[in-house]
Biopython code that builds the backbone (N, CA, C, O; Angstrom):
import numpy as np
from Bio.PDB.StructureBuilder import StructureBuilder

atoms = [
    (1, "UNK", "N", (-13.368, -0.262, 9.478)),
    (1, "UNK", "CA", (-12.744, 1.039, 9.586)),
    (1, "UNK", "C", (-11.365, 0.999, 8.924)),
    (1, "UNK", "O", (-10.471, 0.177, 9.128)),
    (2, "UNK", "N", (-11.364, 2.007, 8.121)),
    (2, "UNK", "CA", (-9.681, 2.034, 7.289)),
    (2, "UNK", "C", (-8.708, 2.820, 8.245)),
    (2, "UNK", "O", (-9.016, 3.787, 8.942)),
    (3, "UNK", "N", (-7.780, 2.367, 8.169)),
    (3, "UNK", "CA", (-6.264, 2.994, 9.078)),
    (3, "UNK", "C", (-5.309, 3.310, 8.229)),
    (3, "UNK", "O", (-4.908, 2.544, 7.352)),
    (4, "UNK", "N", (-4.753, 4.798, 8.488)),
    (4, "UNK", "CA", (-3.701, 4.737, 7.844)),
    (4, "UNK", "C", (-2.259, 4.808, 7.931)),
    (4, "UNK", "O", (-1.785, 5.743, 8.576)),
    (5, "UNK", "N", (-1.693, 4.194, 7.531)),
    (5, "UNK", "CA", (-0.191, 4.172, 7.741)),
    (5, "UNK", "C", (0.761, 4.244, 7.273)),
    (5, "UNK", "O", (0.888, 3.587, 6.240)),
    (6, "UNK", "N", (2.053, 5.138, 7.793)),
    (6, "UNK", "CA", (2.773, 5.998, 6.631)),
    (6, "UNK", "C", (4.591, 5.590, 6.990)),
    (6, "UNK", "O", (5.185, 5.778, 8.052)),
    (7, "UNK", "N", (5.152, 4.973, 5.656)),
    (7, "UNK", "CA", (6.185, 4.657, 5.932)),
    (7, "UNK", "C", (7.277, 5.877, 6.565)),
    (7, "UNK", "O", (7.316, 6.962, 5.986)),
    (8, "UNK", "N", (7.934, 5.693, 7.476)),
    (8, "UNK", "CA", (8.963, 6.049, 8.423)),
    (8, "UNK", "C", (10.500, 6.836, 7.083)),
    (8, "UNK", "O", (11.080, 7.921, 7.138)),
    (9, "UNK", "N", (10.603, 6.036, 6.385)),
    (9, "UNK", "CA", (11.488, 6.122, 5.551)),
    (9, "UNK", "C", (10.960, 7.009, 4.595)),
    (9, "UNK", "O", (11.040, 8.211, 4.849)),
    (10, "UNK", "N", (10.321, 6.567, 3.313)),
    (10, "UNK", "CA", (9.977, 6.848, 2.059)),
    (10, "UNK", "C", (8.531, 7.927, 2.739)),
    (10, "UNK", "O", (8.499, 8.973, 2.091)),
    (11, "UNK", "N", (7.691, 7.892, 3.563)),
    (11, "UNK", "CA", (6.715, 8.741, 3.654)),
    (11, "UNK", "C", (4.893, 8.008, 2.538)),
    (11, "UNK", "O", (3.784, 8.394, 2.168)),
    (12, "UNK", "N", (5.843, 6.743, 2.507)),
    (12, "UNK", "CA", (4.633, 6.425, 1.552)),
    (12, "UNK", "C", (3.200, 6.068, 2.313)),
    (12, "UNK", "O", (3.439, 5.231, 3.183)),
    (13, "UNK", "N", (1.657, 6.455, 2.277)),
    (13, "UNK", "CA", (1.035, 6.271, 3.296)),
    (13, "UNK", "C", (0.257, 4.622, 2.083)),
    (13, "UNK", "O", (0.305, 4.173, 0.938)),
    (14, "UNK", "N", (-0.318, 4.380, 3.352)),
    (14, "UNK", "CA", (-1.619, 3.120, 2.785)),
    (14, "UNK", "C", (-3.019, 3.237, 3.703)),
    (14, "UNK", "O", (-3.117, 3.751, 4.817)),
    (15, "UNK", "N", (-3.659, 2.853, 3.214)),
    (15, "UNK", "CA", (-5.113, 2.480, 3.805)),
    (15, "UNK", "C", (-5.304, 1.400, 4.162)),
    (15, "UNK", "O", (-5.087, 0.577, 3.273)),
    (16, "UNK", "N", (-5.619, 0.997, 5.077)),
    (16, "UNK", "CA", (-5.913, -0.909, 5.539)),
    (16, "UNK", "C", (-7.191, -1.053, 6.001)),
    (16, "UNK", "O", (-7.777, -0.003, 6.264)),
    (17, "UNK", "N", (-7.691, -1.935, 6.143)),
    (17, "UNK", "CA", (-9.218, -2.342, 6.905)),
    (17, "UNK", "C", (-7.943, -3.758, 7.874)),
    (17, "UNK", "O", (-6.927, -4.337, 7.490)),
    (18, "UNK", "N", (-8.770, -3.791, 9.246)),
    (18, "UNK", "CA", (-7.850, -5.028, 9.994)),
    (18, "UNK", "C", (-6.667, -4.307, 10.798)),
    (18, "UNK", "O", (-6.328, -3.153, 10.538)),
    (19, "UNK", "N", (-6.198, -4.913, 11.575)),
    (19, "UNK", "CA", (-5.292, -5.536, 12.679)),
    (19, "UNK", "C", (-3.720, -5.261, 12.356)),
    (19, "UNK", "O", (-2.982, -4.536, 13.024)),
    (20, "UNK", "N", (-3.337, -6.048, 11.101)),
    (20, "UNK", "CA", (-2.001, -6.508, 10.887)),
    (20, "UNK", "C", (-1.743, -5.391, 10.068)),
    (20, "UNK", "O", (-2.412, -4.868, 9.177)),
    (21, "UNK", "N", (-0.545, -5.106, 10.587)),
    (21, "UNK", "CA", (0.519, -3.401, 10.022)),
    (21, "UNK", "C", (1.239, -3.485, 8.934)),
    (21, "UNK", "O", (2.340, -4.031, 8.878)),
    (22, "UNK", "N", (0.730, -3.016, 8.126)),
    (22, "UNK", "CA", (1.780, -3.719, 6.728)),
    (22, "UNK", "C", (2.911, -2.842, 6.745)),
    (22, "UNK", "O", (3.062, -1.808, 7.397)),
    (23, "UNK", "N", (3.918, -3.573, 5.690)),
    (23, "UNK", "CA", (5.382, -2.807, 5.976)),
    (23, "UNK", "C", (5.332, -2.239, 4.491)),
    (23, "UNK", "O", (4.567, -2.635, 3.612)),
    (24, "UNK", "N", (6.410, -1.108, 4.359)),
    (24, "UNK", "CA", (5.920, -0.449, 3.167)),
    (24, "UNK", "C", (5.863, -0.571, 1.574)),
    (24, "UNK", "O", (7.008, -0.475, 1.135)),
    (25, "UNK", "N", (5.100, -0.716, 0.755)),
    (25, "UNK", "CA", (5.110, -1.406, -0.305)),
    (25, "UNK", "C", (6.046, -0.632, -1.370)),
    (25, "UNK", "O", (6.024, -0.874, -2.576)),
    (26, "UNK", "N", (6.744, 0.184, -0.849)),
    (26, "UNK", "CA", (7.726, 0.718, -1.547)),
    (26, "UNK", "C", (8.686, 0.470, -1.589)),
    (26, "UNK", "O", (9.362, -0.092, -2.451)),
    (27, "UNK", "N", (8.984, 1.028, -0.242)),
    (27, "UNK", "CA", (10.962, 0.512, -0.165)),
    (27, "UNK", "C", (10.912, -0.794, 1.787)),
    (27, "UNK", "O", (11.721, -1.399, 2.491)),
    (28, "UNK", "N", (9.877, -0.608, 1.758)),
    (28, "UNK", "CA", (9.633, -2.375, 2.952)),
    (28, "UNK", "C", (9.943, -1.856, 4.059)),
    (28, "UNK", "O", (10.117, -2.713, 4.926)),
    (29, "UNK", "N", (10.118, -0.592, 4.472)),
    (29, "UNK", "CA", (10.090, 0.031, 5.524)),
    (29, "UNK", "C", (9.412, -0.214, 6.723)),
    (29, "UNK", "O", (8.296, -0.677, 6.491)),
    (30, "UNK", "N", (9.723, -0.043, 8.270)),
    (30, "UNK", "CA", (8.877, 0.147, 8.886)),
    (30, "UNK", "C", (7.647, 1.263, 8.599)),
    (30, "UNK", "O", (7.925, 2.390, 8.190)),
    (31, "UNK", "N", (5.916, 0.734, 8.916)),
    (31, "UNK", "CA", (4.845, 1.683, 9.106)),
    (31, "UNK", "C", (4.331, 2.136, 10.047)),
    (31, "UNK", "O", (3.710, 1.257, 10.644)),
    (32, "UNK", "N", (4.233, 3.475, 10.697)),
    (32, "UNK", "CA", (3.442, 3.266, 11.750)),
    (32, "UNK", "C", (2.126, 4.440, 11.481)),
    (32, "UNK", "O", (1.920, 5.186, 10.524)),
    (33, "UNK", "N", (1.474, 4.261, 12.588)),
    (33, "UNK", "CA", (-0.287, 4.576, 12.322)),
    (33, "UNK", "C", (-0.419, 6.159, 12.251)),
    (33, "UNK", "O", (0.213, 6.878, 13.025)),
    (34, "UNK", "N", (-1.262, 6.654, 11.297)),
    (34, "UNK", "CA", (-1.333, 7.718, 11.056)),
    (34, "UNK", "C", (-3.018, 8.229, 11.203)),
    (34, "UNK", "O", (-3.975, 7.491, 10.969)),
    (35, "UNK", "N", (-3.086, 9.347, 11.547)),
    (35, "UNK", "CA", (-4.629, 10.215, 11.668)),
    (35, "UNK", "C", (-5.236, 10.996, 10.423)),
    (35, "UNK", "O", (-5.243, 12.221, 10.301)),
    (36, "UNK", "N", (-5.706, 10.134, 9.587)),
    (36, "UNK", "CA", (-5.812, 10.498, 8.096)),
    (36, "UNK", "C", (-7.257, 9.917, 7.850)),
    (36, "UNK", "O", (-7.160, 8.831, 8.422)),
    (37, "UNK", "N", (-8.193, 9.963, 7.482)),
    (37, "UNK", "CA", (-9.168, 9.771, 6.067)),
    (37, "UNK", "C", (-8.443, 9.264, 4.842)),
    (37, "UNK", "O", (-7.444, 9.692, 4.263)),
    (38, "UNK", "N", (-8.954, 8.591, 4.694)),
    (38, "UNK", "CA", (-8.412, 7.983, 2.822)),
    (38, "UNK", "C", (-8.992, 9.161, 1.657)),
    (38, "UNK", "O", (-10.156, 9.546, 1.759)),
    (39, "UNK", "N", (-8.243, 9.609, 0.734)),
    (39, "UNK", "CA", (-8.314, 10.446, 0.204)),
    (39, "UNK", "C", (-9.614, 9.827, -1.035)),
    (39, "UNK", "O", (-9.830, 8.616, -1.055)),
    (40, "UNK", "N", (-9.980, 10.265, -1.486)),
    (40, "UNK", "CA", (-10.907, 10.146, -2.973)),
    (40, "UNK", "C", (-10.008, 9.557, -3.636)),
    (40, "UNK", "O", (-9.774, 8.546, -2.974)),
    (41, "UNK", "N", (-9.450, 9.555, -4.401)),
    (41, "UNK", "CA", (-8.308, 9.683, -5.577)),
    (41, "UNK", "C", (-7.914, 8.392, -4.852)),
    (41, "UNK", "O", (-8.783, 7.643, -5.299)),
    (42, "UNK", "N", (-7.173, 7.638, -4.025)),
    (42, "UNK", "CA", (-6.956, 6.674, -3.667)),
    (42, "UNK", "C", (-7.435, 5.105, -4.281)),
    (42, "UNK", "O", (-8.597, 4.741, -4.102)),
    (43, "UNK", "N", (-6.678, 4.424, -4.844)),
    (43, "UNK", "CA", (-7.212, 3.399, -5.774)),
    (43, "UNK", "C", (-7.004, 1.935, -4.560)),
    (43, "UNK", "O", (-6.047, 1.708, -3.819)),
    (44, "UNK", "N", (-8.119, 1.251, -4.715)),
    (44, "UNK", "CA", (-8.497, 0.185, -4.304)),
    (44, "UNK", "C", (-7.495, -1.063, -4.960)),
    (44, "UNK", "O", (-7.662, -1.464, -6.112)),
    (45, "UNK", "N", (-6.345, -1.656, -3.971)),
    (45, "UNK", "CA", (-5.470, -2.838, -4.381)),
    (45, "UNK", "C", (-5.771, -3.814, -3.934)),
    (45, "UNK", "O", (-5.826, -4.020, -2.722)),
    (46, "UNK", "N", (-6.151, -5.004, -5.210)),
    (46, "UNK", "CA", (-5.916, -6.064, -4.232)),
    (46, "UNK", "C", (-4.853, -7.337, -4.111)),
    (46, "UNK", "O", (-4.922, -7.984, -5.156)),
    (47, "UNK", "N", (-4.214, -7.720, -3.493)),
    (47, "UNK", "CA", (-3.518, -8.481, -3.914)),
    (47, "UNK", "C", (-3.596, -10.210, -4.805)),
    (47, "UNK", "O", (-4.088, -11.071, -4.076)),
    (48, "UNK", "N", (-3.336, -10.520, -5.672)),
    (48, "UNK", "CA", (-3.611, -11.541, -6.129)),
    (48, "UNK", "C", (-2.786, -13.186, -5.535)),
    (48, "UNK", "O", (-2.972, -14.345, -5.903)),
    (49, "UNK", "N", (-1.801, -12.554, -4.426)),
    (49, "UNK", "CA", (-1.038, -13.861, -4.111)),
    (49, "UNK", "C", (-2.217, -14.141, -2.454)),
    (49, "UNK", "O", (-2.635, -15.212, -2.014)),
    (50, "UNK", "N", (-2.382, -13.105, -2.059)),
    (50, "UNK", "CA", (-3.255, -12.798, -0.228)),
    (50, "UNK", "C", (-4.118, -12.327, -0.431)),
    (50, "UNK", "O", (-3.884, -11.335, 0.260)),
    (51, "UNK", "N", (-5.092, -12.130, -0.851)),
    (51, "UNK", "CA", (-6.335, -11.478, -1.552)),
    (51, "UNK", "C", (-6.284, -10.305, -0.362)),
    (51, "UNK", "O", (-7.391, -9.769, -0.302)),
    (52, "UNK", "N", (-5.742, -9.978, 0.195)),
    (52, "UNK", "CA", (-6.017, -8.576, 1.044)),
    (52, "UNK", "C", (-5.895, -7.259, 0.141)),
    (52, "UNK", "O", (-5.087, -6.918, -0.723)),
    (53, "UNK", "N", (-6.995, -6.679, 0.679)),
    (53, "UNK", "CA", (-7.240, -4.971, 0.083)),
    (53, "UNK", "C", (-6.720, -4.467, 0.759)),
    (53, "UNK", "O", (-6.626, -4.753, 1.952)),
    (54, "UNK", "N", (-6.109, -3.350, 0.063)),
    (54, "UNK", "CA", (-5.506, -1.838, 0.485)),
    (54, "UNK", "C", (-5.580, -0.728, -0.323)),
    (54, "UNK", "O", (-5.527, -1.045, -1.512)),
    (55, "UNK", "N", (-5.679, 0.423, -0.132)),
    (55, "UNK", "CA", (-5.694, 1.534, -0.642)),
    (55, "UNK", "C", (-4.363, 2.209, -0.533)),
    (55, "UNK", "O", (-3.749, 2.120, 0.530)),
    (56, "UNK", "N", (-3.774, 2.994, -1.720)),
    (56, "UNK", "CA", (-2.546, 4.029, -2.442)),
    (56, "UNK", "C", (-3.048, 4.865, -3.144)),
    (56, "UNK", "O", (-4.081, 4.795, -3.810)),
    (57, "UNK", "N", (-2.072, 5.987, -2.973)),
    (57, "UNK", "CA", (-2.419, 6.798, -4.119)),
    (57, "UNK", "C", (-1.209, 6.572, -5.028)),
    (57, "UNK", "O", (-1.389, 7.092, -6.129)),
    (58, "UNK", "N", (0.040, 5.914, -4.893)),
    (58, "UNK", "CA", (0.750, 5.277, -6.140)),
    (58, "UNK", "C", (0.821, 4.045, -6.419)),
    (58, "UNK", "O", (-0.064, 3.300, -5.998)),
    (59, "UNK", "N", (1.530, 3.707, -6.932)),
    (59, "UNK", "CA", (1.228, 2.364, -7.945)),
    (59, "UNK", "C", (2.391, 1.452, -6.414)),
    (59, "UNK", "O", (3.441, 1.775, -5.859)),
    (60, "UNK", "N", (1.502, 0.353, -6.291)),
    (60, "UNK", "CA", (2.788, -0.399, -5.424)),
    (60, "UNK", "C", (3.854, -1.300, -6.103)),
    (60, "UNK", "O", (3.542, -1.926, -7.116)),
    (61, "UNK", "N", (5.363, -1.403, -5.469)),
    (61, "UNK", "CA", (6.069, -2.535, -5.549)),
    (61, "UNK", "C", (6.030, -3.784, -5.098)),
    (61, "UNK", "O", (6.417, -4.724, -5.792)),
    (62, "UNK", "N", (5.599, -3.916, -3.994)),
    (62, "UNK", "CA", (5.551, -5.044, -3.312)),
    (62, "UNK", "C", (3.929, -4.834, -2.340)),
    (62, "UNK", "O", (3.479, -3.736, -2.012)),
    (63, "UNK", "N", (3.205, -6.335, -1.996)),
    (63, "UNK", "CA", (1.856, -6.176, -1.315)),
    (63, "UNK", "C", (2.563, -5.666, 0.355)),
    (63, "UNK", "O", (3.717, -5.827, 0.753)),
    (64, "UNK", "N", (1.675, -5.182, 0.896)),
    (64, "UNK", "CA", (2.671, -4.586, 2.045)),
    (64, "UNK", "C", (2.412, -5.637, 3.194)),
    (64, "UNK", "O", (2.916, -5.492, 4.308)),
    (65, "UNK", "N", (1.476, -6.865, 2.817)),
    (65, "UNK", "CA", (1.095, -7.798, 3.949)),
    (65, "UNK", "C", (2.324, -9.184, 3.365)),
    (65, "UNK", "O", (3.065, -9.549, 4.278)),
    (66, "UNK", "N", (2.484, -9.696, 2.399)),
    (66, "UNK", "CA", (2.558, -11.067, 1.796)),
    (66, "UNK", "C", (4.083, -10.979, 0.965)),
    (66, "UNK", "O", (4.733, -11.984, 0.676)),
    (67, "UNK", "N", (4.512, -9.561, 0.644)),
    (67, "UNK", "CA", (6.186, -9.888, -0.253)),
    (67, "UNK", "C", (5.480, -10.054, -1.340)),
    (67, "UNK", "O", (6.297, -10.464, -2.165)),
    (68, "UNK", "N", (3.979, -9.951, -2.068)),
    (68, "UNK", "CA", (4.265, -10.466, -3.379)),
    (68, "UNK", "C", (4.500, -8.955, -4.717)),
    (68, "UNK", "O", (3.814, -7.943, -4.863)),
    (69, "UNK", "N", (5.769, -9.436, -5.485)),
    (69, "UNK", "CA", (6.040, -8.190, -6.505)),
    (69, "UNK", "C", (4.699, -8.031, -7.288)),
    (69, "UNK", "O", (3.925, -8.895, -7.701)),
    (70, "UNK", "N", (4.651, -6.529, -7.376)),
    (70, "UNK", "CA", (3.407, -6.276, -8.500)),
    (70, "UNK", "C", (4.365, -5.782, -9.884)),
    (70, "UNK", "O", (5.195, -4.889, -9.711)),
    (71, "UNK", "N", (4.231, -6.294, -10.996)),
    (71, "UNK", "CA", (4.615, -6.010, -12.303)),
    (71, "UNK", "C", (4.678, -4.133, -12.154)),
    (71, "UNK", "O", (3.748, -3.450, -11.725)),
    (72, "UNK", "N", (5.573, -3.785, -12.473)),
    (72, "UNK", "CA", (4.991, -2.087, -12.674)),
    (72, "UNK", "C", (4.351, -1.770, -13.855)),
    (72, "UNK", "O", (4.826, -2.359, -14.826)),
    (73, "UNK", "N", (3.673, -1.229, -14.024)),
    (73, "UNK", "CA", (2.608, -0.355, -14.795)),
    (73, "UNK", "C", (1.060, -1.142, -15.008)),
    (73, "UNK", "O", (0.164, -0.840, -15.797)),
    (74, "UNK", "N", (1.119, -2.423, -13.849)),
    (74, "UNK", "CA", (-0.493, -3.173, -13.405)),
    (74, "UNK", "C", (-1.327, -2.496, -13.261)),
    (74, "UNK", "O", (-2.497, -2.597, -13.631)),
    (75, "UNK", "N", (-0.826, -1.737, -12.715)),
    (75, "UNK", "CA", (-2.699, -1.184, -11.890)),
    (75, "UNK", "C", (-2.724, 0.395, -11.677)),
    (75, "UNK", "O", (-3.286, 0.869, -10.689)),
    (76, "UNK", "N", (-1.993, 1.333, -12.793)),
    (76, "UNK", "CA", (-1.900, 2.547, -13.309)),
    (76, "UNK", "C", (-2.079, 2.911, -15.079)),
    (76, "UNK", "O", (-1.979, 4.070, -15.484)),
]
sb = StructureBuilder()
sb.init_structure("model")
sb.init_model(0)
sb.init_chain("A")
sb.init_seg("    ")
for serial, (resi, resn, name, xyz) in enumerate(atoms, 1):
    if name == "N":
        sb.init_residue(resn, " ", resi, " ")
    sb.init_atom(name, np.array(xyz, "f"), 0.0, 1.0, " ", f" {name:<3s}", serial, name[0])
structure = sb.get_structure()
């Protein structure tokens, strides 16, 4: 089941499958849990340092589980 969760600060949401609350891959914010469906349009991330998946609808800065930087313009 995907969960979603939407940074406190920036408003940025994510999709997760699992347990552990990621913090926000934008500006590293606290996340907390939101009552959402994952949208269509939502692109499938995975990380290459934690192999954990997540779903955005923008491009991330940072994995929201592990700190690892994503290059900008990777995966847009």
């Amino acid at each position: 089941m995907v969960t979603a969760y939407e940074c406190e600060s920036c408003y940025t949401v994510v999709y997760t499958e699992g347990k552990e609350k990621p913090f926000c891959p934008i500006c590293r914010g606290r996340m907390l849990e939101k009552e959402e469906s994952i949208p269509k349009k939502a692109k499938k991330i995975t990380c290459p340092k934690c192999d954990r998946e997540f779903y955005m609808m923008r491009e991330p800065f940072k994995c929201p589980f592990c700190d690892y930087n994503f290059s900008l313009g990777t995966y847009w």
